[in-house]
N, CA, C and O atoms as CSV, one atom per row, in Angstrom:
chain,resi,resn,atom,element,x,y,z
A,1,UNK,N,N,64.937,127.324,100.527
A,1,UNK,CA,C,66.095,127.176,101.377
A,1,UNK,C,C,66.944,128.447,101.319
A,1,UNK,O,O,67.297,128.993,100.274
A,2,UNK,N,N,67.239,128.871,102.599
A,2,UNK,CA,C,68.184,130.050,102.469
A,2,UNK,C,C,69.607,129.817,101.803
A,2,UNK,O,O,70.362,128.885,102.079
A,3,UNK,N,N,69.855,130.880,100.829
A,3,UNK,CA,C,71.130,130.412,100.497
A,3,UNK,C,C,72.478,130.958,101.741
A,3,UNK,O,O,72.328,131.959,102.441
A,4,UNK,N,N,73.376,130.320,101.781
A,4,UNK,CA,C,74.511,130.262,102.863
A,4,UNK,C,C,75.790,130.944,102.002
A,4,UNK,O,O,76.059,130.516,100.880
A,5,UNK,N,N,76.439,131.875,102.526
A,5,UNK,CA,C,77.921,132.539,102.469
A,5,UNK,C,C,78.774,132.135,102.807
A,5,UNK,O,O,78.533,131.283,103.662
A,6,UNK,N,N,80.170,132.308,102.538
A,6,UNK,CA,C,81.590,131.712,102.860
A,6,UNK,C,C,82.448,133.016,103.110
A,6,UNK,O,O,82.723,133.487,102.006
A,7,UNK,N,N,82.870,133.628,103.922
A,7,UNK,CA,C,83.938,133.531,104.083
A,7,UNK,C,C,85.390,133.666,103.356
A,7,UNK,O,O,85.871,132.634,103.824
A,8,UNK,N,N,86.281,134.126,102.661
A,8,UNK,CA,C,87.285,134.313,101.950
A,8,UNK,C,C,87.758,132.846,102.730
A,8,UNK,O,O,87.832,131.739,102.198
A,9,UNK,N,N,88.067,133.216,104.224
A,9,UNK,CA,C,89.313,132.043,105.454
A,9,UNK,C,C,88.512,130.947,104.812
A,9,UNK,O,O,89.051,130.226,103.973
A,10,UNK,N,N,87.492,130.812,105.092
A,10,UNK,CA,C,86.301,129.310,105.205
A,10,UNK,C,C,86.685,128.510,103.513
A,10,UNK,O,O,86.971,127.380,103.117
A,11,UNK,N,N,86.499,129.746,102.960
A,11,UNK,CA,C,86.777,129.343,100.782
A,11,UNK,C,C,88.299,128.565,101.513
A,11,UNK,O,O,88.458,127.386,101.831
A,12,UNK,N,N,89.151,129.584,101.603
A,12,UNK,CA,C,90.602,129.034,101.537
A,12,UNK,C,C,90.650,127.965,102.376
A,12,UNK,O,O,91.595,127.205,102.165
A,13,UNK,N,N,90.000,127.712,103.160
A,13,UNK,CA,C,90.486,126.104,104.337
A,13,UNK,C,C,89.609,125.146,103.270
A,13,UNK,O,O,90.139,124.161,102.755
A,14,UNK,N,N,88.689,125.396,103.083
A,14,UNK,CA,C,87.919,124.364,102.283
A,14,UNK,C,C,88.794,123.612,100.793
A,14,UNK,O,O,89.091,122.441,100.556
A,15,UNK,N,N,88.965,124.639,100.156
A,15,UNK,CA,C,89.484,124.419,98.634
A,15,UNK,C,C,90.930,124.336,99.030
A,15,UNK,O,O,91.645,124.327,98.028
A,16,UNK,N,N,91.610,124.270,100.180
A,16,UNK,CA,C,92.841,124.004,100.534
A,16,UNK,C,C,93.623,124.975,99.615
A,16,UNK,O,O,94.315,124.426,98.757
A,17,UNK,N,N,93.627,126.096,99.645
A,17,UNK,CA,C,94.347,127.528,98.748
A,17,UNK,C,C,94.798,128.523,99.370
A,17,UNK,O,O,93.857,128.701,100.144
A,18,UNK,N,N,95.422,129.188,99.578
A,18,UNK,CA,C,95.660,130.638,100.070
A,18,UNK,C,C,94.436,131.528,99.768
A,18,UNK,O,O,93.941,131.582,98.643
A,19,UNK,N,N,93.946,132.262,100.885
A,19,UNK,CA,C,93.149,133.292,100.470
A,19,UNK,C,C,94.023,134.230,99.543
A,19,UNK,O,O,93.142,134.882,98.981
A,20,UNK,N,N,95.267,134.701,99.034
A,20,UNK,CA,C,95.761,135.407,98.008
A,20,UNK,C,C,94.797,135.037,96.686
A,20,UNK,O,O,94.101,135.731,95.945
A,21,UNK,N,N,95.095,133.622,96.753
A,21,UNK,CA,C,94.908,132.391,95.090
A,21,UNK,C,C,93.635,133.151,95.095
A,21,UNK,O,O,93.294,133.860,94.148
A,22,UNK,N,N,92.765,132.953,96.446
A,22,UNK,CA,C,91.394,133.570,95.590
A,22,UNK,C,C,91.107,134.778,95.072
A,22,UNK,O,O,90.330,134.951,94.133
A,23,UNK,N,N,91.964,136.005,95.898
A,23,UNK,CA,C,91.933,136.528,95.190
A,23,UNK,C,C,92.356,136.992,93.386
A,23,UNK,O,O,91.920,137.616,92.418
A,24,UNK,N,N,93.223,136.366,93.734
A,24,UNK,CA,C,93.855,136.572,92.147
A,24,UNK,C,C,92.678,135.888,91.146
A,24,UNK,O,O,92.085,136.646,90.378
A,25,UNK,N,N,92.349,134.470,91.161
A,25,UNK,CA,C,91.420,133.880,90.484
A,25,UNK,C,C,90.236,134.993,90.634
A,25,UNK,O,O,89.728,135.186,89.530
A,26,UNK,N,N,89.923,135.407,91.173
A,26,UNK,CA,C,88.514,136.421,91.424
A,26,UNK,C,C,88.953,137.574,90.255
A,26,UNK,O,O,88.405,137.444,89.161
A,27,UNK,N,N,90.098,138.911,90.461
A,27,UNK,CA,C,90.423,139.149,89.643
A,27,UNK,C,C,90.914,138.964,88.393
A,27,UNK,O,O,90.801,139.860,87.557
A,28,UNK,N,N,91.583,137.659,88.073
A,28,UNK,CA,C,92.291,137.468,86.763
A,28,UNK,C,C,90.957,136.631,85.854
A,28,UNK,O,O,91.035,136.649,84.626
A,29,UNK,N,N,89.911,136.006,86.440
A,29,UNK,CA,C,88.806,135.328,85.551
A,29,UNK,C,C,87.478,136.103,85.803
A,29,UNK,O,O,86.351,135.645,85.614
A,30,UNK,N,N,87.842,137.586,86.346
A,30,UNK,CA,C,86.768,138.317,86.205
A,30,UNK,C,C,85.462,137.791,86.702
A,30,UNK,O,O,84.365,137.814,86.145
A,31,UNK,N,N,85.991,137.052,88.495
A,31,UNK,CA,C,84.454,136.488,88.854
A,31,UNK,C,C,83.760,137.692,89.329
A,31,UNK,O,O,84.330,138.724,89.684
A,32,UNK,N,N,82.449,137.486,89.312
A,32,UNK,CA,C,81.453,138.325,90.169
A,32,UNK,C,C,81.112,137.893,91.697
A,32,UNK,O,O,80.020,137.334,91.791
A,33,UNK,N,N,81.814,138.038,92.888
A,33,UNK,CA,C,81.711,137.676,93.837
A,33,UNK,C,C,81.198,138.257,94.702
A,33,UNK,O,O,82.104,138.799,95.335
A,34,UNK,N,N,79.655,138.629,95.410
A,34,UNK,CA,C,79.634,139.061,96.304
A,34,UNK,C,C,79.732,139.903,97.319
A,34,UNK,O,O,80.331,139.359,98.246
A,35,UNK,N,N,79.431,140.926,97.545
A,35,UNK,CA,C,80.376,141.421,98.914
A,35,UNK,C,C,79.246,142.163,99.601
A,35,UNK,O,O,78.389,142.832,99.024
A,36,UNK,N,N,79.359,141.947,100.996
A,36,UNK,CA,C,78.400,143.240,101.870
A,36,UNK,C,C,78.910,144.366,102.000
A,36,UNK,O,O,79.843,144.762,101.301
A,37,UNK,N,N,78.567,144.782,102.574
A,37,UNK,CA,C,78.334,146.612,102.592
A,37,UNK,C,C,80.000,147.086,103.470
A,37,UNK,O,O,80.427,148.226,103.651
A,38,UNK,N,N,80.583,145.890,103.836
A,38,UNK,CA,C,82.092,146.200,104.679
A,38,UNK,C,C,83.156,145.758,103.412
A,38,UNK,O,O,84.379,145.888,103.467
A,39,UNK,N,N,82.299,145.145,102.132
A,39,UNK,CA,C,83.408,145.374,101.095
A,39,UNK,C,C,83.646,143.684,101.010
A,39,UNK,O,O,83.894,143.131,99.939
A,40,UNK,N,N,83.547,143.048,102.136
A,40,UNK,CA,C,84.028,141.385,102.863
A,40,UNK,C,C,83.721,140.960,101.400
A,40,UNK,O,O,82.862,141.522,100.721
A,41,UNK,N,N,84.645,139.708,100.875
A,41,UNK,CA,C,83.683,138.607,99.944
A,41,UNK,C,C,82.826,137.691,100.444
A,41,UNK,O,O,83.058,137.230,101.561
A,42,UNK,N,N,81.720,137.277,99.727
A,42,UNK,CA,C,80.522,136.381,100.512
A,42,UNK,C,C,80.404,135.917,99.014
A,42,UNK,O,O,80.010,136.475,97.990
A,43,UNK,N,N,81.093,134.202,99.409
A,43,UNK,CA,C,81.016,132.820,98.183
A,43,UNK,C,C,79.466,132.273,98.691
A,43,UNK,O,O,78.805,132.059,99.708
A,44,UNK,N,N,79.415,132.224,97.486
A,44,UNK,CA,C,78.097,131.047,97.560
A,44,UNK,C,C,78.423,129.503,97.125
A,44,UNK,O,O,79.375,129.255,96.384
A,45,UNK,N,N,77.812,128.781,97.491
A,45,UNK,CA,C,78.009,127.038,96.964
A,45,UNK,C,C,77.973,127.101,95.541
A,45,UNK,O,O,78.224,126.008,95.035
A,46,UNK,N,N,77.773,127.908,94.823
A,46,UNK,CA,C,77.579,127.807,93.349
A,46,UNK,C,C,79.424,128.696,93.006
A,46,UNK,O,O,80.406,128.292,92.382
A,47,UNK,N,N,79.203,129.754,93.634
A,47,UNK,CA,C,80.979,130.162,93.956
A,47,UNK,C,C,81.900,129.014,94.370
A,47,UNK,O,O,82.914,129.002,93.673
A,48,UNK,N,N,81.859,128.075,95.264
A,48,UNK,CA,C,82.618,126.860,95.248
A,48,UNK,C,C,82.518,125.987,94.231
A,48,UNK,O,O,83.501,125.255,94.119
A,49,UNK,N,N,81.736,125.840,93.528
A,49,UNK,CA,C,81.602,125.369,92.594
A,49,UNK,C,C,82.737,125.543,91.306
A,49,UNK,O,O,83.667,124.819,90.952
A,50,UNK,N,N,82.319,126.580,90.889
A,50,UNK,CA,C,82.944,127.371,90.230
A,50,UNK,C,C,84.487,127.138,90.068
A,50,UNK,O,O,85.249,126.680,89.218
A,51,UNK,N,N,84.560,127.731,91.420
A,51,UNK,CA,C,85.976,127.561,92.052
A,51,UNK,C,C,86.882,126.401,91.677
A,51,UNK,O,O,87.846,126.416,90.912
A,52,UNK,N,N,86.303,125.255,92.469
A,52,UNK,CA,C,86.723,123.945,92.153
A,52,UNK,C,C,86.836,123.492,90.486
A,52,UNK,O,O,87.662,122.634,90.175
A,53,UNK,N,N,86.058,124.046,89.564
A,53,UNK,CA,C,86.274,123.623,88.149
A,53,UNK,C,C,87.179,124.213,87.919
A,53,UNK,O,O,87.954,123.579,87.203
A,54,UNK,N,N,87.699,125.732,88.326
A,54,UNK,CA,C,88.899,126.158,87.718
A,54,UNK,C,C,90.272,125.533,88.450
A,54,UNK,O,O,91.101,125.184,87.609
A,55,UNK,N,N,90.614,125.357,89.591
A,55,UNK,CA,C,91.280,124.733,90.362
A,55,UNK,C,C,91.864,123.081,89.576
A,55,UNK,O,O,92.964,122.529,89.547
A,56,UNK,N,N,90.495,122.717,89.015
A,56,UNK,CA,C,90.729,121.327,88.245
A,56,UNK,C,C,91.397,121.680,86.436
A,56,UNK,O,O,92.160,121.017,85.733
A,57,UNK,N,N,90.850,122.697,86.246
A,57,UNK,CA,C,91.349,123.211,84.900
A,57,UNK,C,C,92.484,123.222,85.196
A,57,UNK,O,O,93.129,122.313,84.675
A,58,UNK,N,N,93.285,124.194,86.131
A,58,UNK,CA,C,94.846,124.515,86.078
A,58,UNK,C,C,95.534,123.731,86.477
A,58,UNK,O,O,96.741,123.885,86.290
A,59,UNK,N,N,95.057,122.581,87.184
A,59,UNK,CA,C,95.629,121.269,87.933
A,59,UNK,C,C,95.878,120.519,86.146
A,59,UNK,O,O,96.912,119.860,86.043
A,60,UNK,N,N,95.209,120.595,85.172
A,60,UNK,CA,C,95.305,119.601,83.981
A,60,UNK,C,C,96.309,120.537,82.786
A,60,UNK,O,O,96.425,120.231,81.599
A,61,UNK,N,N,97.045,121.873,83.555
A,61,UNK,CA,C,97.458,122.823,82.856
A,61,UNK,C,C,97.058,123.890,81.676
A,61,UNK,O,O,97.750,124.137,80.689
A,62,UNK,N,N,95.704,124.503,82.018
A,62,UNK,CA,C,95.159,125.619,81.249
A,62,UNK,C,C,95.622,126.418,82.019
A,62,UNK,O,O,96.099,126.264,83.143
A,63,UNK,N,N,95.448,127.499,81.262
A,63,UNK,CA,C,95.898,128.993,81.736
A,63,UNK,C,C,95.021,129.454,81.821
A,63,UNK,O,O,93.988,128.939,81.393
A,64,UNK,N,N,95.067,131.149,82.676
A,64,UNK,CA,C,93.786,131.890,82.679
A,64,UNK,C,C,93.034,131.762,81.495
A,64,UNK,O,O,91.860,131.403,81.577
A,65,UNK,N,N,93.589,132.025,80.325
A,65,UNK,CA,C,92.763,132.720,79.524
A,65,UNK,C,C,91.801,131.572,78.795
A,65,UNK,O,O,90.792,131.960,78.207
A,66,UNK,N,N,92.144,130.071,78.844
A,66,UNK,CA,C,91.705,128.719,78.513
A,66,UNK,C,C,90.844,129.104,79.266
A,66,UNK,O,O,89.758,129.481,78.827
A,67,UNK,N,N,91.210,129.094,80.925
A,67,UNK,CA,C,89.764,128.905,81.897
A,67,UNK,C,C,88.692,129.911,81.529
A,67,UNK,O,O,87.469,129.772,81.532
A,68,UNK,N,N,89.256,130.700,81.288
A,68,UNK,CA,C,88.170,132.239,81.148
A,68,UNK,C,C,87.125,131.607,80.131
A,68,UNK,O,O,85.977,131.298,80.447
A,69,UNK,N,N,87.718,131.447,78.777
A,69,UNK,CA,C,86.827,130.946,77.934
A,69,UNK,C,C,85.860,129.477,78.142
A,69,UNK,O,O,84.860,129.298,77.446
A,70,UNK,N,N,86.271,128.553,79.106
A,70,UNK,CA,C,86.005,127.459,79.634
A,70,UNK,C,C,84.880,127.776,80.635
A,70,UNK,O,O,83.857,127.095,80.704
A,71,UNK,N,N,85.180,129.074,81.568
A,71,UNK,CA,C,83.554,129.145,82.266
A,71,UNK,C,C,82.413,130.201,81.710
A,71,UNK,O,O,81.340,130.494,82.237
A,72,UNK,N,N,83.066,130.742,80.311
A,72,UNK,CA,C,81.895,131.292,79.704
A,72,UNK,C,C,81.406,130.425,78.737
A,72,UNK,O,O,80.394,130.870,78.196
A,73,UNK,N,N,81.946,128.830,78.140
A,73,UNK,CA,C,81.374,128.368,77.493
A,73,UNK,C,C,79.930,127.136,79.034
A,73,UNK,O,O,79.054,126.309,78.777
A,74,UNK,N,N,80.327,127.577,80.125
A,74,UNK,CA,C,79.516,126.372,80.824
A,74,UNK,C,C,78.442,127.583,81.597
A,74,UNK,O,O,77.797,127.221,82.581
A,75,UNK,N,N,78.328,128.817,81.152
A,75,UNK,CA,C,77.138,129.585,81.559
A,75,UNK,C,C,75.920,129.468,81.156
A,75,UNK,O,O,75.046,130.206,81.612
């Protein structure tokens, strides 16, 4: 199955966030995201993924640095 891309707009309407939030989460938890040759970000379903666990982390009040250690213990 081909894998499918997102979009920064598409991430942010989906996960209901500001495209800013993603960026910051991208920079501040040091994701590896993607990008074509125009620089664009391109999420994968495993990137939503992702996403959504940290979104649920900070919703239960961890901080970056909790989450950070939280998605290198689920690699």
């Amino acid at each position: 199955m081909e894998e499918r891309f997102f979009k920064i707009g598409e991430v942010a309407e989906i996960l209901e966030i500001e495209q800013h939030t993603l960026r910051y989460l991208e920079n501040s938890l040091k994701l590896k995201i993607k990008r074509n040759e125009r620089g664009d970000r391109l999420y994968t379903d495993s990137d939503l993924d992702t996403l959504r666990l940290v979104l649920q982390l900070k919703d239960k009040g961890l901080n970056t640095t909790a989450i950070k250690l939280a998605l290198e213990n689920t690699e």
